[in-house]
N, C-alpha and C positions, 0 to 999 in steps of 0.2 A: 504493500500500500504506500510506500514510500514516494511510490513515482506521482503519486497525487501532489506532493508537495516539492515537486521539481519545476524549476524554472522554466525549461522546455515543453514541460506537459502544460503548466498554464497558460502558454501562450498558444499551446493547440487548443485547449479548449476556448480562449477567448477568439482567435479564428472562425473554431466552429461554432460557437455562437452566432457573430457575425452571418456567417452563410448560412447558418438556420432558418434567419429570419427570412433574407433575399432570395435563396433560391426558389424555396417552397412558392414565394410570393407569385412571383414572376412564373414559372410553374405553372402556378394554376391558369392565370390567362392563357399561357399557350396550350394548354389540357381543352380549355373551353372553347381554344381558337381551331383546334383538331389540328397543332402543329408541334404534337408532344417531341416527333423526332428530329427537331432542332437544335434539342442540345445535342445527340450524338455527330451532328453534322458540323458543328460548330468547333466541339472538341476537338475533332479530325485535324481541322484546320489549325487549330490552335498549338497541337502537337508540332504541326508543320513551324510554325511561326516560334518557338522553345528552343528546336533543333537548327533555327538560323542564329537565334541567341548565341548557342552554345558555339556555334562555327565561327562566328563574327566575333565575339566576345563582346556581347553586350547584354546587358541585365534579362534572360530570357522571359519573364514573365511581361515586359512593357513588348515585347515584339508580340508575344500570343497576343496581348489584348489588340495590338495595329491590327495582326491578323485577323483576329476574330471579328472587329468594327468590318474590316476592308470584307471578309463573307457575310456581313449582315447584309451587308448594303448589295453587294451581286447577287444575295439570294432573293430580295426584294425586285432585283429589275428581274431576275429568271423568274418567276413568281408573274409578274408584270407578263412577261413573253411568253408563257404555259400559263395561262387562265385556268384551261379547261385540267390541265394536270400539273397542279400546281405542287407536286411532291416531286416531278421531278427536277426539280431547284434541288432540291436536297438530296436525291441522291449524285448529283452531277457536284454539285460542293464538294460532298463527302470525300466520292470517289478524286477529284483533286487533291486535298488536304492528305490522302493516306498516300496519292502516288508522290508529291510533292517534298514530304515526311520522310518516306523508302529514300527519296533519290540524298536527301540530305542527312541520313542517317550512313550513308555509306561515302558521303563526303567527309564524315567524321566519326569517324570509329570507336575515338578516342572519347568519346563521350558519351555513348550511349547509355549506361549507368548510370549518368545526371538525369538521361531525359528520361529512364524507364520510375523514375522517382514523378516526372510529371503524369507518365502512363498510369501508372497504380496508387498514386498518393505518397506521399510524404511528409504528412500533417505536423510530426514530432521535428524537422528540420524547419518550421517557419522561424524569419529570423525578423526584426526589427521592423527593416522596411517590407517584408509582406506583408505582414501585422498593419503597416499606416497604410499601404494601397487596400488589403481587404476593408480596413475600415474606410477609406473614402467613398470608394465603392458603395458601400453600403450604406453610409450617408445619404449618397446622389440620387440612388435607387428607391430609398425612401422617402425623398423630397420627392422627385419625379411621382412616384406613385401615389403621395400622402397629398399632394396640391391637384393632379390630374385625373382619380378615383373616379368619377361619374361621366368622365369623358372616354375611358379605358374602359367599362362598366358597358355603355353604350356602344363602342366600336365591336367590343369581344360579343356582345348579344345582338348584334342586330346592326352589320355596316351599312348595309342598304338607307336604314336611319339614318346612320351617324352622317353619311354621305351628301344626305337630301336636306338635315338640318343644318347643314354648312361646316360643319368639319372636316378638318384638314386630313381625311383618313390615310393616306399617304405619306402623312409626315408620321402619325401616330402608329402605322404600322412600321415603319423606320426607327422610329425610339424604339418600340418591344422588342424588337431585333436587335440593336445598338444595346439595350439593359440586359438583355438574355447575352450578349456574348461577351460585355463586363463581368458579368457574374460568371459565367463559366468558367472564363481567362483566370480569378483568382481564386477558381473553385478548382482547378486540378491538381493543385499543390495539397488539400486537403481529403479528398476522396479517388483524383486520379482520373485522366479524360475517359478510360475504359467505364468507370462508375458515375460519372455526373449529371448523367440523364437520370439518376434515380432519385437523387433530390431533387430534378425539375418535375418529376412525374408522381413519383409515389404519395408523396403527401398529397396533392393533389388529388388520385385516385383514392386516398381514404379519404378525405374531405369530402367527395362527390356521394360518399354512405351515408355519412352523419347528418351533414348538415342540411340543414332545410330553406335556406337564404346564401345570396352572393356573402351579406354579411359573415352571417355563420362559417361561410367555408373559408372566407380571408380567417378568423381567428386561427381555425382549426389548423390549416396548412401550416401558419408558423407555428402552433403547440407542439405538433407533430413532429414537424421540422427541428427543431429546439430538442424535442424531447430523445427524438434518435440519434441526435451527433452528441449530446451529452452523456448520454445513459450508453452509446455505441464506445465514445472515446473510453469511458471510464473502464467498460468489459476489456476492450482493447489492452489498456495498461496494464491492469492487474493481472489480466491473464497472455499477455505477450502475444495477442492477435495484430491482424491486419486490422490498422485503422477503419480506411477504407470501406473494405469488405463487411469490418464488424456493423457497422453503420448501414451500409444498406442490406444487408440480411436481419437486422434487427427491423428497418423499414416494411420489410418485404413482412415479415413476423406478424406485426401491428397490421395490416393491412391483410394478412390473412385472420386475424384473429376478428377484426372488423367482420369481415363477411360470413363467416361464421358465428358471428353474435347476431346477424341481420336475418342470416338462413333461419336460426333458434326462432327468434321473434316471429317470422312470417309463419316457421312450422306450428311454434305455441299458438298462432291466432287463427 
């Protein structure tokens, strides 16, 4: 139990707190928007933009995020040019970001070790300045969302509306994109780009059980969210598991344990 009261563990958990709140958030709108698998497209890319860090030698987490703004925005015009098949933006992203990733993974050999810490998490190595970018981050995200809530609210439920009441649905489908791939960018140091779709989605998916209002399910997502990167890091420590992994199998847990209190109820009634 010692690692509880370790320098490096506290700053993982104050990380995970931080992304408790934001991922889940952000999450649920693109759950709502049927674009859950944005963050795995995202990630992809972001791995790509880590691994020119590491070649170039520059702080690789400010290149994911260039990267991952630079795919919001292409998957927004591919989106734009496939109306009718609007998924495939993402996998045309994806499949970029992994080939992109391969070709710079073998331009540097020597480093692959760093970046497979971004592939699977390395929560326990956050150092100072991840710490003030995850928190900016989470700031910006929660301004944006805490001032724009009934405009977000209205686009996710009904663009056709938001479109005809004079919103700028274009720009605001650009922000969700631009916050979804801030938030990933300093979400794979914590859970790893292989796992960060499961904090954009999972909570989200138990929220869509419980709750009974848009309100209800924002609480629920960040409780959720909170409650698994906390209660996931702590298992993690004490018993020398995968961050990571602990966190979203403990997700996956809640969320099965969800629909089988639901099945209970519907069979009791």
């Amino acid at each position: 139990m010692e690692i509880l009261t370790s320098e490096f563990f506290q700053k993982a958990l104050l990380g995970g707190l931080f992304i408790g709140i934001t991922a889940p958030l952000v999450g649920l709108f693109l759950v709502l928007r049927r674009l859950s698998m944005i963050g795995d497209t995202i990630s992809h890319v972001v791995i790509a933009g880590v691994a020119l860090g590491f070649l170039v030698r520059v702080y690789p987490l400010l290149l994911g995020i260039a990267f991952a703004i630079a795919a919001s925005f292409a998957i927004e015009k591919l989106r734009k040019a496939y109306k009718s098949y609007a998924e495939l933006s993402l996998a045309i992203m994806m499949s970029g970001g992994v080939a992109l990733a391969s070709i710079l993974f073998t331009m540097g050999k020597g480093f692959t070790m760093d970046v497979n810490s971004y592939l699977f998490g390395s929560i326990y190595t956050l150092n100072s300045t991840d710490l003030w970018i995850i928190g900016i981050v989470t700031a910006a995200v929660l301004l944006v969302i805490g001032t724009q809530v009934k405009e977000l609210f209205l686009i996710t439920f009904d663009e056709e509306a938001a479109s005809v009441s004079g919103l700028p649905v274009r720009f605001y489908n650009v922000m969700i994109s631009v916050l979804t791939a801030l938030i990933i960018s300093v979400s794979i140091k914590i859970v790893g780009a292989l796992l960060v779709s499961a904090l954009l989605t999972i909570p989200a998916a138990c929220s869509l059980i419980i709750a009974r209002s848009f309100r209800q399910s924002v609480i629920a997502v960040v409780v959720i969210g909170e409650f698994a990167l906390l209660f996931g890091l702590i298992i993690a420590g004490v018993w020398n598991l995968a961050p990571g992994g602990t966190v979203v199998l403990l997700l996956i847990a809640i969320l099965l344990l969800m629909l089988l209190f639901r099945r209970g109820i519907r069979m009791g009634g």
